[in-house]
N, CA and C atoms of all chains as a GROMACS GRO file, in nm:
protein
  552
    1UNK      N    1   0.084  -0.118   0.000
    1UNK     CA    2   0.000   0.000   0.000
    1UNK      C    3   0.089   0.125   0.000
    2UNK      N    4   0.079   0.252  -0.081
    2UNK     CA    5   0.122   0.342  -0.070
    2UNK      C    6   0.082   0.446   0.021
    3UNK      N    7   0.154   0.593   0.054
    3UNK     CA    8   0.079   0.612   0.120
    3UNK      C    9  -0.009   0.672   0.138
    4UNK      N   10  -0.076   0.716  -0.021
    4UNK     CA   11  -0.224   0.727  -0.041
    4UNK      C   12  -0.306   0.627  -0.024
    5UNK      N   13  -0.296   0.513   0.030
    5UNK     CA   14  -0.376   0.433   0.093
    5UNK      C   15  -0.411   0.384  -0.028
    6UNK      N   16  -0.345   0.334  -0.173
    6UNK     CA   17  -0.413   0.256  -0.272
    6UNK      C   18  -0.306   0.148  -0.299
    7UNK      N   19  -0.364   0.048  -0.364
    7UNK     CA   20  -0.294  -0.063  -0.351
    7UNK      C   21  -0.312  -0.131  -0.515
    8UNK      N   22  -0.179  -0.216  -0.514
    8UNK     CA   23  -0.138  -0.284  -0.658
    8UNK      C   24  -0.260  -0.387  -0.681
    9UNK      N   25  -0.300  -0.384  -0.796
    9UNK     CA   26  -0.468  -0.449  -0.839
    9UNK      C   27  -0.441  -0.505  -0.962
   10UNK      N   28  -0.495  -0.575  -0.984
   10UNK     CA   29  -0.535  -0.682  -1.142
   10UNK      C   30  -0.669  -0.627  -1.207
   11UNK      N   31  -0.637  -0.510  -1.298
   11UNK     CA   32  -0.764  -0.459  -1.361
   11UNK      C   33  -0.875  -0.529  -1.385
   12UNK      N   34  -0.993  -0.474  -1.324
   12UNK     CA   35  -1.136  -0.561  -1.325
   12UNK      C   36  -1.145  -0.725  -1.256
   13UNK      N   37  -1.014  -0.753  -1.209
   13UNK     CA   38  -1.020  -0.838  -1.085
   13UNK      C   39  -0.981  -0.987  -1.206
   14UNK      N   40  -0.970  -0.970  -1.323
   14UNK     CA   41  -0.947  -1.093  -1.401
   14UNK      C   42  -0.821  -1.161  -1.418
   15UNK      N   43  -0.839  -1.260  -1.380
   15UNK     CA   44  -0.712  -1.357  -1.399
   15UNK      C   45  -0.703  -1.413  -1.472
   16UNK      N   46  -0.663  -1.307  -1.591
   16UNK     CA   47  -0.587  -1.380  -1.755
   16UNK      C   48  -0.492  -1.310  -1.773
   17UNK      N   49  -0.437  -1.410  -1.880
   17UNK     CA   50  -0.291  -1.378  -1.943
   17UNK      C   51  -0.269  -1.205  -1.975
   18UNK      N   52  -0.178  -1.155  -1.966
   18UNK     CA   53  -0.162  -1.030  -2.013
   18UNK      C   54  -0.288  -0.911  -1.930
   19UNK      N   55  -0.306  -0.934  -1.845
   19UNK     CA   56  -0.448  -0.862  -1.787
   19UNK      C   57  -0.345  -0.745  -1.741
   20UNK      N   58  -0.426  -0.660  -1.740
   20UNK     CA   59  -0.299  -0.486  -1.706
   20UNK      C   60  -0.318  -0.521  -1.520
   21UNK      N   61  -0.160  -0.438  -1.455
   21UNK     CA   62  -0.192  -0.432  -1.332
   21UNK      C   63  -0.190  -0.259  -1.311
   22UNK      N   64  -0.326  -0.232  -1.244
   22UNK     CA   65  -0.317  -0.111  -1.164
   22UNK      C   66  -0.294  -0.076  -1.051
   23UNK      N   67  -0.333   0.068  -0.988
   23UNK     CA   68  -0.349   0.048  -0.863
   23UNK      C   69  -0.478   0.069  -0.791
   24UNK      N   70  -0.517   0.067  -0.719
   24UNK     CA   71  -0.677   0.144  -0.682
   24UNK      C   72  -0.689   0.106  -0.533
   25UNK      N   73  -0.826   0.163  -0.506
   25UNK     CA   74  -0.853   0.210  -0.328
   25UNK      C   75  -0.880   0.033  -0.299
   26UNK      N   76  -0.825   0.026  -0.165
   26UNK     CA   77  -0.833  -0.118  -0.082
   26UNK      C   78  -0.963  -0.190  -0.091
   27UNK      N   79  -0.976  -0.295  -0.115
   27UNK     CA   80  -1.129  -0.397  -0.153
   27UNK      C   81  -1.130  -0.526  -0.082
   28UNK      N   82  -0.965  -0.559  -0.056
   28UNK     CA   83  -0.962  -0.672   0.000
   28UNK      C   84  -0.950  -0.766  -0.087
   29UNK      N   85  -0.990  -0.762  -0.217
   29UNK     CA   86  -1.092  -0.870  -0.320
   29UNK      C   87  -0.911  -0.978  -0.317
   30UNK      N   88  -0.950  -1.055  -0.386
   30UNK     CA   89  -0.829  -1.171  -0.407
   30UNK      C   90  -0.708  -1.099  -0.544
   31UNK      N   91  -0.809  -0.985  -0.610
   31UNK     CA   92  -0.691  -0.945  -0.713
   31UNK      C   93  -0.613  -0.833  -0.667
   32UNK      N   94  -0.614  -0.828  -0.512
   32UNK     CA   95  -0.526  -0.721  -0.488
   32UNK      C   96  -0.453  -0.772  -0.344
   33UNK      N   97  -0.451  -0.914  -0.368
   33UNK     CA   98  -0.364  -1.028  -0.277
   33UNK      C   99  -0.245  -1.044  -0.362
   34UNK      N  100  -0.078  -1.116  -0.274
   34UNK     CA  101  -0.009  -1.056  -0.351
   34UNK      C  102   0.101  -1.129  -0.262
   35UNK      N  103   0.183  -1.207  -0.342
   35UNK     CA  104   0.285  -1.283  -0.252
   35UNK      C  105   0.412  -1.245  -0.294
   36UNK      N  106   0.543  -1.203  -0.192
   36UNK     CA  107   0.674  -1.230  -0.272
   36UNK      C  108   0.702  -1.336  -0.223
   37UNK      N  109   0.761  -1.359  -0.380
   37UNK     CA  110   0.828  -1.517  -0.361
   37UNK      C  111   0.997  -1.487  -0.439
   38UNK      N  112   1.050  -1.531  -0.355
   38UNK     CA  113   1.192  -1.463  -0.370
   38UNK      C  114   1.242  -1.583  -0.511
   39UNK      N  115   1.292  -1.546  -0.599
   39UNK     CA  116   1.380  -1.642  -0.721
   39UNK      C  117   1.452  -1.748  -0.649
   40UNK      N  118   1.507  -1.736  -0.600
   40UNK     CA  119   1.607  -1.825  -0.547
   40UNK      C  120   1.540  -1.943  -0.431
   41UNK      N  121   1.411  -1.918  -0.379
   41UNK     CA  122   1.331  -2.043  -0.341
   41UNK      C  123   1.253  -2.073  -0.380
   42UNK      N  124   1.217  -1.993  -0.505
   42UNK     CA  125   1.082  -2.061  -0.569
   42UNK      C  126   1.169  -2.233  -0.615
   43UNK      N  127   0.959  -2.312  -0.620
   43UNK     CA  128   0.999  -2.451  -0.632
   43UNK      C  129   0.942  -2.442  -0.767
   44UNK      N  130   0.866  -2.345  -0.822
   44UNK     CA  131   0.759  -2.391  -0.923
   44UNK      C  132   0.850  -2.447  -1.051
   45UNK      N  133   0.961  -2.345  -1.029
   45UNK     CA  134   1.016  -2.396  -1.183
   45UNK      C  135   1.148  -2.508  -1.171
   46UNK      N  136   1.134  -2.573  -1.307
   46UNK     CA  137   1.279  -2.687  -1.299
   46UNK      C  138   1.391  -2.573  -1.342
   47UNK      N  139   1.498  -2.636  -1.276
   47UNK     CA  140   1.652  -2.511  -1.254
   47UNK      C  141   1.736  -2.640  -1.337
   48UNK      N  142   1.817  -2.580  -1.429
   48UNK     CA  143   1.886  -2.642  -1.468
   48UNK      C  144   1.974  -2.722  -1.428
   49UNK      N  145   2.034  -2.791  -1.481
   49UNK     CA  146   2.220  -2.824  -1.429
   49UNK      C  147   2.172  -2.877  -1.278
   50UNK      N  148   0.812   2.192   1.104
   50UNK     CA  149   0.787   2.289   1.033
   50UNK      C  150   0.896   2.420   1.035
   51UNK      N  151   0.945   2.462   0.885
   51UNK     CA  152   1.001   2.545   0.943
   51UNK      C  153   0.920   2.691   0.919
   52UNK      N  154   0.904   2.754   1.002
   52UNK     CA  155   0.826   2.875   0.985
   52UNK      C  156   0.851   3.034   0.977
   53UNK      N  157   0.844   3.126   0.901
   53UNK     CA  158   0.920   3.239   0.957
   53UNK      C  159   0.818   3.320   1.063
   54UNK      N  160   0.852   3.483   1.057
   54UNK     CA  161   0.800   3.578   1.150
   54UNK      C  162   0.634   3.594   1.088
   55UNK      N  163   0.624   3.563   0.991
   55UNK     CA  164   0.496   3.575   0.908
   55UNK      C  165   0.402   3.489   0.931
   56UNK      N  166   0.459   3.410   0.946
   56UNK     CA  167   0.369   3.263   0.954
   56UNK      C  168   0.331   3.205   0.862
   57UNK      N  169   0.437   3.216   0.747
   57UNK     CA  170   0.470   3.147   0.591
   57UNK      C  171   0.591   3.049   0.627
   58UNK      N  172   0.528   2.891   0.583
   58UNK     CA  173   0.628   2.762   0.617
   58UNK      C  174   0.675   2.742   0.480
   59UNK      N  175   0.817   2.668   0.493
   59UNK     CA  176   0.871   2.641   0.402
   59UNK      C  177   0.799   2.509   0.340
   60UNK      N  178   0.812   2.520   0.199
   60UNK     CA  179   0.676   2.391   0.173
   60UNK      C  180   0.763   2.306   0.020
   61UNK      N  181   0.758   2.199  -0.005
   61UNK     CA  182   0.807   2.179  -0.170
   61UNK      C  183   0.647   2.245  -0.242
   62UNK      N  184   0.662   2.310  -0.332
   62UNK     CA  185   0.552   2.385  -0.393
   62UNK      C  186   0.490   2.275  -0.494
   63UNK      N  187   0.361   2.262  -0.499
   63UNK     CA  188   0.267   2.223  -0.590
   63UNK      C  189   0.219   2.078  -0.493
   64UNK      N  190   0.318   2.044  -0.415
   64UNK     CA  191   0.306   1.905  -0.364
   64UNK      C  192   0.364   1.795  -0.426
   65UNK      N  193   0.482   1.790  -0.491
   65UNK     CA  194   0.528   1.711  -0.570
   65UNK      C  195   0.656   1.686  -0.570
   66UNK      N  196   0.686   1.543  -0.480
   66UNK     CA  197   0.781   1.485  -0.478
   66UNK      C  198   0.883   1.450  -0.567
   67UNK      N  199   0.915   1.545  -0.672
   67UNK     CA  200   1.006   1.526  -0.814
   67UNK      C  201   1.125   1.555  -0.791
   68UNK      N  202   1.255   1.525  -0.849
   68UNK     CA  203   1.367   1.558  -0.843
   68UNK      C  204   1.352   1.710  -0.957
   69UNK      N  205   1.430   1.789  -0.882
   69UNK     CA  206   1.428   1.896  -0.925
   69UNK      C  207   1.325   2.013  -0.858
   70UNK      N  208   1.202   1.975  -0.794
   70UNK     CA  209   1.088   2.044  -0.782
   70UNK      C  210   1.130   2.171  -0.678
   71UNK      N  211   1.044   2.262  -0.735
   71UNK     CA  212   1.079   2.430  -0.623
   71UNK      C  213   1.056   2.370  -0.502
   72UNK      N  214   1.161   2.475  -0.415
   72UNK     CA  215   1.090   2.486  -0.257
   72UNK      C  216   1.030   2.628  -0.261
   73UNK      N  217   0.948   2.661  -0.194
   73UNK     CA  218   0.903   2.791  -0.163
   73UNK      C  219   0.849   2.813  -0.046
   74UNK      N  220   0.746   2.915  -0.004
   74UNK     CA  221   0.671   2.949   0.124
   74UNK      C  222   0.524   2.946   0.102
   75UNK      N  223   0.489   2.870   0.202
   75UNK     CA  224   0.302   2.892   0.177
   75UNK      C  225   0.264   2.881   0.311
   76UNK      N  226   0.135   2.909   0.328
   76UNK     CA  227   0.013   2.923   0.411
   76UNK      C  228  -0.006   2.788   0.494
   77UNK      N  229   0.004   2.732   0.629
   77UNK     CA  230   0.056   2.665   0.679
   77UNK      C  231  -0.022   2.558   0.680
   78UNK      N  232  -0.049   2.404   0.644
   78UNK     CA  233  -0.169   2.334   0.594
   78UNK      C  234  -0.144   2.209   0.620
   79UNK      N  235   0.034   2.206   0.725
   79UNK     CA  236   0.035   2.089   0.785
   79UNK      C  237  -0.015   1.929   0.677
   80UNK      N  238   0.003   1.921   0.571
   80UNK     CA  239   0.085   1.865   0.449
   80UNK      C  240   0.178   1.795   0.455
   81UNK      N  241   0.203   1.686   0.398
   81UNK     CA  242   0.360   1.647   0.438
   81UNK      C  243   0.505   1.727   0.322
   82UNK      N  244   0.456   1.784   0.241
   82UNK     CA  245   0.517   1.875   0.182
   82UNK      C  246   0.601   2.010   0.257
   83UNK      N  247   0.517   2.005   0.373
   83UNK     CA  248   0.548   2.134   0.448
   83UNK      C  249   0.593   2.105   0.588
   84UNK      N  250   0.644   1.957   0.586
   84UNK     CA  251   0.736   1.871   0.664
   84UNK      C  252   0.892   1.775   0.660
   85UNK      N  253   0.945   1.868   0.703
   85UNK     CA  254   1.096   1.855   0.739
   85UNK      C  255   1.159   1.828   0.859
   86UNK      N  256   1.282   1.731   0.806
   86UNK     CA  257   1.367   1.679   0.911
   86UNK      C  258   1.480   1.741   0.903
   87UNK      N  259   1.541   1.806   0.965
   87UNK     CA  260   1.687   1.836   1.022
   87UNK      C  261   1.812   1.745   1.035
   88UNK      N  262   1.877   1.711   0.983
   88UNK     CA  263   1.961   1.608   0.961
   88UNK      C  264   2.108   1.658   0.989
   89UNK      N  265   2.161   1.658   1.078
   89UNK     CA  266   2.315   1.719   1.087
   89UNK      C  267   2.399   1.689   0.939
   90UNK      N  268   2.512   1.684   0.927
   90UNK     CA  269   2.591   1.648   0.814
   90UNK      C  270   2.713   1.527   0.872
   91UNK      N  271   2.702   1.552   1.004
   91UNK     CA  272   2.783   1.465   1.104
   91UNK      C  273   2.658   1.316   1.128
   92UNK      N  274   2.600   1.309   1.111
   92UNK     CA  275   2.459   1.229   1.147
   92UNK      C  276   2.462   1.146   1.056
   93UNK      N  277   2.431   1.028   1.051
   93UNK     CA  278   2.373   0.924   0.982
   93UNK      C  279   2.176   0.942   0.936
   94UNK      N  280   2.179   0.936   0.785
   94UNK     CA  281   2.026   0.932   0.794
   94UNK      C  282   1.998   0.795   0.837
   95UNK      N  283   1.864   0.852   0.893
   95UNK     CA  284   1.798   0.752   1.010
   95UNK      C  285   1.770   0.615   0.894
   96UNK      N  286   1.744   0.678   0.800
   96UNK     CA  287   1.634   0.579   0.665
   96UNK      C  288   1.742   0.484   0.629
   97UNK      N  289   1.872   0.501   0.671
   97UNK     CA  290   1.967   0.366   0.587
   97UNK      C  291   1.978   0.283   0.705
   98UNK      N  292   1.924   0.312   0.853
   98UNK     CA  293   1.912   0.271   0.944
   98UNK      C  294   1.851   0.154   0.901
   99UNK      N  295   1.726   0.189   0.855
   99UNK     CA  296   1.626   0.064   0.889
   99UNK      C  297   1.654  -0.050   0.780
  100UNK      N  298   1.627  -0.208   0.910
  100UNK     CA  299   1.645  -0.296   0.872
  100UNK      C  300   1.567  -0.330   0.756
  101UNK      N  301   1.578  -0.498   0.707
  101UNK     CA  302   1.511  -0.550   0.651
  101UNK      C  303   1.376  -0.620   0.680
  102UNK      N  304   1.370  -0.658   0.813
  102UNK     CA  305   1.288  -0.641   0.840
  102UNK      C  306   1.164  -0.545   0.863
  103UNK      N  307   1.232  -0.441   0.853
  103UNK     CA  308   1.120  -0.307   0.904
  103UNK      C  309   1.114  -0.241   0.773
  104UNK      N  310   1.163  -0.302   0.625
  104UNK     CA  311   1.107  -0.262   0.542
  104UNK      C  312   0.988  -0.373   0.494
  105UNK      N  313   1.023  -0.467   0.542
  105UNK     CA  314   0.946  -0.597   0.482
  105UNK      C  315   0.978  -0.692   0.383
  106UNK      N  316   1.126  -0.597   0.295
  106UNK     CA  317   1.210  -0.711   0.186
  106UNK      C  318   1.331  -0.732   0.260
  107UNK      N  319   1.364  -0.856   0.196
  107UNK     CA  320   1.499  -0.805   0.123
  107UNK      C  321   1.598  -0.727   0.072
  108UNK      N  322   1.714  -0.633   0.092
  108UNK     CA  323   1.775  -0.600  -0.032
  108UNK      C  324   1.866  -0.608  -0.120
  109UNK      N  325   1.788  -0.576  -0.219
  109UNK     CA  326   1.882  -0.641  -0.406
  109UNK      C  327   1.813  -0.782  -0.372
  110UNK      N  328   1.749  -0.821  -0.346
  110UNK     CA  329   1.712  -0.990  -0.366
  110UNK      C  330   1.625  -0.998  -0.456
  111UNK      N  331   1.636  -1.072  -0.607
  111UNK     CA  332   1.526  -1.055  -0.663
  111UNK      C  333   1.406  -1.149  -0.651
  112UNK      N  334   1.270  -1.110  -0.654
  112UNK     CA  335   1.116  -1.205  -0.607
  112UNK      C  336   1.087  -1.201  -0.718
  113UNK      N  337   0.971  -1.309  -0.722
  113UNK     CA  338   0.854  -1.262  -0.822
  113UNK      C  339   0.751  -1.235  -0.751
  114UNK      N  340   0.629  -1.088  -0.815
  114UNK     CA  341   0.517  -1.077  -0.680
  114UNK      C  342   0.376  -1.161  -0.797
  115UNK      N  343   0.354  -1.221  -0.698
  115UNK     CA  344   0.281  -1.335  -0.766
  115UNK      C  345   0.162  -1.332  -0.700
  116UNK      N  346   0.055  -1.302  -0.784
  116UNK     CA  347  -0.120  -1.272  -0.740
  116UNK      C  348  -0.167  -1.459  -0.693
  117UNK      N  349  -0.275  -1.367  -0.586
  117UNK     CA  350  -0.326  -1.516  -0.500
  117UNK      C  351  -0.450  -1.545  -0.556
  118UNK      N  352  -0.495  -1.476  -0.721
  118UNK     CA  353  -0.582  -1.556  -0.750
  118UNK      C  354  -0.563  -1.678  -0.774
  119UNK      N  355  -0.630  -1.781  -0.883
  119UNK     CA  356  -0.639  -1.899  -0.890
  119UNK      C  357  -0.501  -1.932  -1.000
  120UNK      N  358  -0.479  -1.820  -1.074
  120UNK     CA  359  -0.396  -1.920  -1.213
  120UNK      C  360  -0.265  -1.874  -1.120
  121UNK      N  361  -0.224  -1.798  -1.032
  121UNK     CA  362  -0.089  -1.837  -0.983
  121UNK      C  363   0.001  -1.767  -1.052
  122UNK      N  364  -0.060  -1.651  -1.143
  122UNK     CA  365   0.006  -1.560  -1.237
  122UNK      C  366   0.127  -1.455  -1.174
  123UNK      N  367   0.200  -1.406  -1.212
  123UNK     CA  368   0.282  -1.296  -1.165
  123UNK      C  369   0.308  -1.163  -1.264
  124UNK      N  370   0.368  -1.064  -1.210
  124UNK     CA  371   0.310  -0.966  -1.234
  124UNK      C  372   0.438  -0.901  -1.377
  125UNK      N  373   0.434  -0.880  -1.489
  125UNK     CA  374   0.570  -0.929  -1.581
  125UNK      C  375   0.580  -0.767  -1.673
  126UNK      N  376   0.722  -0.718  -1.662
  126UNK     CA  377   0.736  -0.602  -1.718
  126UNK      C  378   0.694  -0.605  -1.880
  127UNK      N  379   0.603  -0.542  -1.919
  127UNK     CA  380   0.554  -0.568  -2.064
  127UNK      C  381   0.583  -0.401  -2.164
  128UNK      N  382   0.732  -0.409  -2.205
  128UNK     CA  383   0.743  -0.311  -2.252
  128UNK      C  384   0.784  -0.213  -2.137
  129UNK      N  385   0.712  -0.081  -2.120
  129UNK     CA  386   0.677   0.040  -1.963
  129UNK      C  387   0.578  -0.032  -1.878
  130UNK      N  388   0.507  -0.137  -1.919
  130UNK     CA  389   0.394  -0.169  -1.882
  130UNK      C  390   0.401  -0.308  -1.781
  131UNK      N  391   0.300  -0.288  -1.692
  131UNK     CA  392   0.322  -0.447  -1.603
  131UNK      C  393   0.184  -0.529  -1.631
  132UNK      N  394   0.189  -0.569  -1.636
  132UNK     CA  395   0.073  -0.702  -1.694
  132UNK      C  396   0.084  -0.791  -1.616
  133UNK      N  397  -0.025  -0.925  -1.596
  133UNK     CA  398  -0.001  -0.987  -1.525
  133UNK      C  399  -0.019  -1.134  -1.623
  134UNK      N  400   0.108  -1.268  -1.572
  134UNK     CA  401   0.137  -1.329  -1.671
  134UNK      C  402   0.201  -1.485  -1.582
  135UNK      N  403   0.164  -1.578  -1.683
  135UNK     CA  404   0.234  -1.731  -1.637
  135UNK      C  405   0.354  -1.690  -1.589
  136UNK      N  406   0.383  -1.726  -1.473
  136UNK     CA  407   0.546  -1.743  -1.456
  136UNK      C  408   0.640  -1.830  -1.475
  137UNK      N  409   0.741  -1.712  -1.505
  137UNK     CA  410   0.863  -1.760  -1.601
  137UNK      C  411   1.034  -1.731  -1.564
  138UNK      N  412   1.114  -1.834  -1.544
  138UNK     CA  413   1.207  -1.759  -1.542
  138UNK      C  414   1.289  -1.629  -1.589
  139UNK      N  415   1.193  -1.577  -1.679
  139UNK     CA  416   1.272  -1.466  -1.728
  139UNK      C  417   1.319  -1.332  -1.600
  140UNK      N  418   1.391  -1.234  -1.680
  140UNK     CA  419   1.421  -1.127  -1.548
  140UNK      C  420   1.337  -1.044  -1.600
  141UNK      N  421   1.248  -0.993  -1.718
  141UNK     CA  422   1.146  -0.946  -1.675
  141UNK      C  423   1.016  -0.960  -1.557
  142UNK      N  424   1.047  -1.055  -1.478
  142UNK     CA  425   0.948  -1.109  -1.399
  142UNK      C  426   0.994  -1.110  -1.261
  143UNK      N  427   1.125  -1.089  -1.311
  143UNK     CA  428   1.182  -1.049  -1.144
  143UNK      C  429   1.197  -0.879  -1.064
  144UNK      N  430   1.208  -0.853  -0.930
  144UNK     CA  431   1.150  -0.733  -0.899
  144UNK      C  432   1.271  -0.748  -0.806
  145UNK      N  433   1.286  -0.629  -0.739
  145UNK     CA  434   1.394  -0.604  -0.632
  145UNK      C  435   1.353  -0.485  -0.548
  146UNK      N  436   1.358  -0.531  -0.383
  146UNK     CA  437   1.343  -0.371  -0.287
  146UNK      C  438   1.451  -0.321  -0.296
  147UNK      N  439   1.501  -0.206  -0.344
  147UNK     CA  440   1.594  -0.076  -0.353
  147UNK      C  441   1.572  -0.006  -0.178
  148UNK      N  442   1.643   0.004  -0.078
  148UNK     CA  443   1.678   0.059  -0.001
  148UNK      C  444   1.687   0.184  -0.052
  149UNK      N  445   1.766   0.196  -0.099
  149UNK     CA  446   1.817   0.372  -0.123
  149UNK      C  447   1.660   0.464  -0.178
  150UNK      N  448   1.638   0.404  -0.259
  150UNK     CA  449   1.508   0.477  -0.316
  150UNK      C  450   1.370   0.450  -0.281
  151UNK      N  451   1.363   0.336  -0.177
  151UNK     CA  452   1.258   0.259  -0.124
  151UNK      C  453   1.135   0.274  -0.217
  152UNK      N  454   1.235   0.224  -0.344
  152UNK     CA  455   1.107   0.186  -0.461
  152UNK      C  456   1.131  -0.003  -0.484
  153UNK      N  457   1.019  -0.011  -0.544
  153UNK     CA  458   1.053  -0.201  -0.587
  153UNK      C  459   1.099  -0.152  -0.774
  154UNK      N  460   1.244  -0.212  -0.787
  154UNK     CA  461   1.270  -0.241  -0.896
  154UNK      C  462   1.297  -0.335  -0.986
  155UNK      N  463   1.281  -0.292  -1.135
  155UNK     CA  464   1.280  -0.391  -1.208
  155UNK      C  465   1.437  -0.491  -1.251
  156UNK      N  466   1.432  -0.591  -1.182
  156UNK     CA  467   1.579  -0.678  -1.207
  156UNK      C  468   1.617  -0.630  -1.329
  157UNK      N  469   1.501  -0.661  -1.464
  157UNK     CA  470   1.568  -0.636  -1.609
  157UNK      C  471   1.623  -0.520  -1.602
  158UNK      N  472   1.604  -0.405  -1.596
  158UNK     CA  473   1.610  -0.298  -1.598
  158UNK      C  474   1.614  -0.213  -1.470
  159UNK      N  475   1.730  -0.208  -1.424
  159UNK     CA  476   1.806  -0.208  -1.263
  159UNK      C  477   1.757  -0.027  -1.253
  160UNK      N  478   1.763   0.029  -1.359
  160UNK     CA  479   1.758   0.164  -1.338
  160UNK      C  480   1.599   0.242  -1.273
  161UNK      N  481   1.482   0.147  -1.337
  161UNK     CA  482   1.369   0.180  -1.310
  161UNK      C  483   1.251   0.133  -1.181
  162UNK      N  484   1.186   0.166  -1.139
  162UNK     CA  485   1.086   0.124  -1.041
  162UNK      C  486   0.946   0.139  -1.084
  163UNK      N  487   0.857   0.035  -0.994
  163UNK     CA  488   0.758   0.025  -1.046
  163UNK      C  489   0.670   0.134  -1.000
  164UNK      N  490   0.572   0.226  -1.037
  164UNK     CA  491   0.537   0.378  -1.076
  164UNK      C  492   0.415   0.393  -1.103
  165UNK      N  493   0.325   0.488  -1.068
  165UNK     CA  494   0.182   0.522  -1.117
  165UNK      C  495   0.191   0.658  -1.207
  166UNK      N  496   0.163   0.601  -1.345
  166UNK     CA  497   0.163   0.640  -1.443
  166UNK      C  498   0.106   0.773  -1.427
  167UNK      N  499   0.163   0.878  -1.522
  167UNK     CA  500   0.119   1.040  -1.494
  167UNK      C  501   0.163   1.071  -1.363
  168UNK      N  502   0.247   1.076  -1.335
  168UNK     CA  503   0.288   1.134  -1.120
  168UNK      C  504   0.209   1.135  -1.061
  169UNK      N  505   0.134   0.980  -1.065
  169UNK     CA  506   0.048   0.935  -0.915
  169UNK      C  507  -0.130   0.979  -0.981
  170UNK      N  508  -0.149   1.051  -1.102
  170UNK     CA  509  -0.225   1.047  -1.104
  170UNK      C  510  -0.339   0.956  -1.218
  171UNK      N  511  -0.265   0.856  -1.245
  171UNK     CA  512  -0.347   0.765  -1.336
  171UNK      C  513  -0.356   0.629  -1.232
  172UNK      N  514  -0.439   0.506  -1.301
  172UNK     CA  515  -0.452   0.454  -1.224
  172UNK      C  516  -0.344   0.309  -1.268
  173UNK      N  517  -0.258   0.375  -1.365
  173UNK     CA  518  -0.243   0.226  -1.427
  173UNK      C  519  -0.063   0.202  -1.392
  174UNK      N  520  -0.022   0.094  -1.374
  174UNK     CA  521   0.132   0.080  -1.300
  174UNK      C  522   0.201   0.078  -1.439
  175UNK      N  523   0.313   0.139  -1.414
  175UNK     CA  524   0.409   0.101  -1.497
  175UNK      C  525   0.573   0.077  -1.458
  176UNK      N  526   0.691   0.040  -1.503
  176UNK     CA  527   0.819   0.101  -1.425
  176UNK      C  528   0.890   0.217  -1.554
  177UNK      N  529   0.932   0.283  -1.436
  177UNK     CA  530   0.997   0.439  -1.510
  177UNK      C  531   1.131   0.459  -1.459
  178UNK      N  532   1.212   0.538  -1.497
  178UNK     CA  533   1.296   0.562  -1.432
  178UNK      C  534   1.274   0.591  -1.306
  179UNK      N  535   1.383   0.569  -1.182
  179UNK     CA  536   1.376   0.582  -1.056
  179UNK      C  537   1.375   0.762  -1.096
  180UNK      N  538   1.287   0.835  -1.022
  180UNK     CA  539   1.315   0.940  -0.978
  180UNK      C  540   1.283   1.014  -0.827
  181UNK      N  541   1.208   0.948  -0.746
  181UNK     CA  542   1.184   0.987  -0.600
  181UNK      C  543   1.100   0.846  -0.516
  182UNK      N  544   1.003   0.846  -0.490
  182UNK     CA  545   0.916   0.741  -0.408
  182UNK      C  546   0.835   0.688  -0.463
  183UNK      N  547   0.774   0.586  -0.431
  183UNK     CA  548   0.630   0.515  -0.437
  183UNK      C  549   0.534   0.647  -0.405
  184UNK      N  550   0.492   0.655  -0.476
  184UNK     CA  551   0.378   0.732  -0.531
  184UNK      C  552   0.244   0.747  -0.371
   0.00000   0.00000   0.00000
C-alpha cells in the first residue's frame, strides 16, 4: 500500500494472461492479494544443471 | 515545520515529490510537503538505518510478486507496462526492494521502479525511471 492508501490491483479483478496491473482504493478482493516469492526459493520452476 | 516571523512555512511547492521540484513558502496546511527533518551532516540518515525487516524485503534480492488468484500468475514487465502473466524464469518477472530509493525495482532494468503512471495520477502501474518514491 502506498501512502495514499491505494494498492497494486489486477484490472477488473481478471485472472488472464496479459491482464494490465493497476493500482486502486483497498477492496480486500483476491486481485489485490499478492505474494513475494523470492527467485532463489521458488519450487515452481525446474533449474537447470 | 520550518516557519518564519509571518507565519509562511517552508513547503516543496505544488506538492510534488520530483527531483528537481521548487521549494518555496506557503500558508501553513500541515501537508507532508510542508514537513521537514533536520539532519546534521555529522549524522547518519535515520532511513539507511532501517532494517530488513522493518522494510518488509529483502535488499537487491530478486522475487517474483505473484497474485493469489487462482492461475498463480505474476506480475511481468511488458514493454513500460506491467501485466499480469504465467510465470517464467525470465528477469522481466523479477522485482527487487531498492533501499536507497525505497522503490521495488525492475531486475531487467536495474535503473527503473515500479510507478503510477502520470505522477500518481493515473490509475495504471508502470516502471519508469527511478526518480523519487512510491507514489
Amino acid at each position: 500500500m502506498n501512502s495514499r492508501g491505494r494498492v497494486i490491483d489486477v484490472a477488473a479483478g481478471l485472472d488472464n494472461e496479459g491482464q494490465n496491473i493497476i493500482v486502486a482504493s483497498r477492496n480486500n478482493n483476491m486481485s489485490q492479494r499478492w505474494s513475494i516469492v523470492y527467485v532463489d526459493e521458488d519450487k515452481a520452476l525446474p533449474r537447470k544443471g | 515545520m520550518v516557519v518564519n516571523v509571518k507565519g509562511k512555512v517552508m513547503q516543496v511547492d505544488a506538492n510534488k515529490d520530483k527531483e528537481g521540484q521548487n521549494v518555496g513558502v506557503g500558508t501553513k496546511t500541515g501537508t507532508r510537503n510542508q514537513k521537514w527533518a533536520i539532519l546534521y551532516t555529522d549524522q547518519e540518515d535515520p532511513m539507511k538505518k532501517k532494517t530488513e525487516e522493518e522494510f518488509g524485503f529483502h535488499f537487491g534480492r530478486p522475487f517474483y510478486i505473484v497474485s493469489q488468484m487462482c492461475g498463480g500468475r505474476a506480475i511481468k514487465v511488458n514493454g513500460r507496462n506491467l501485466i499480469l502473466s504465467r510465470k517464467t524464469n525470465s528477469s522481466n518477472m523479477h522485482f527487487f526492494f531498492d533501499q536507497k530509493s525505497r522503490t521495488i525495482k525492475s531486475w531487467q532494468n536495474k535503473d527503473r521502479s515500479i510507478d503510477i503512471q502520470s505522477s500518481g495520477r493515473s490509475a495504471n502501474l508502470q516502471v519508469w525511471s527511478t526518480n523519487a518514491n512510491w507514489w
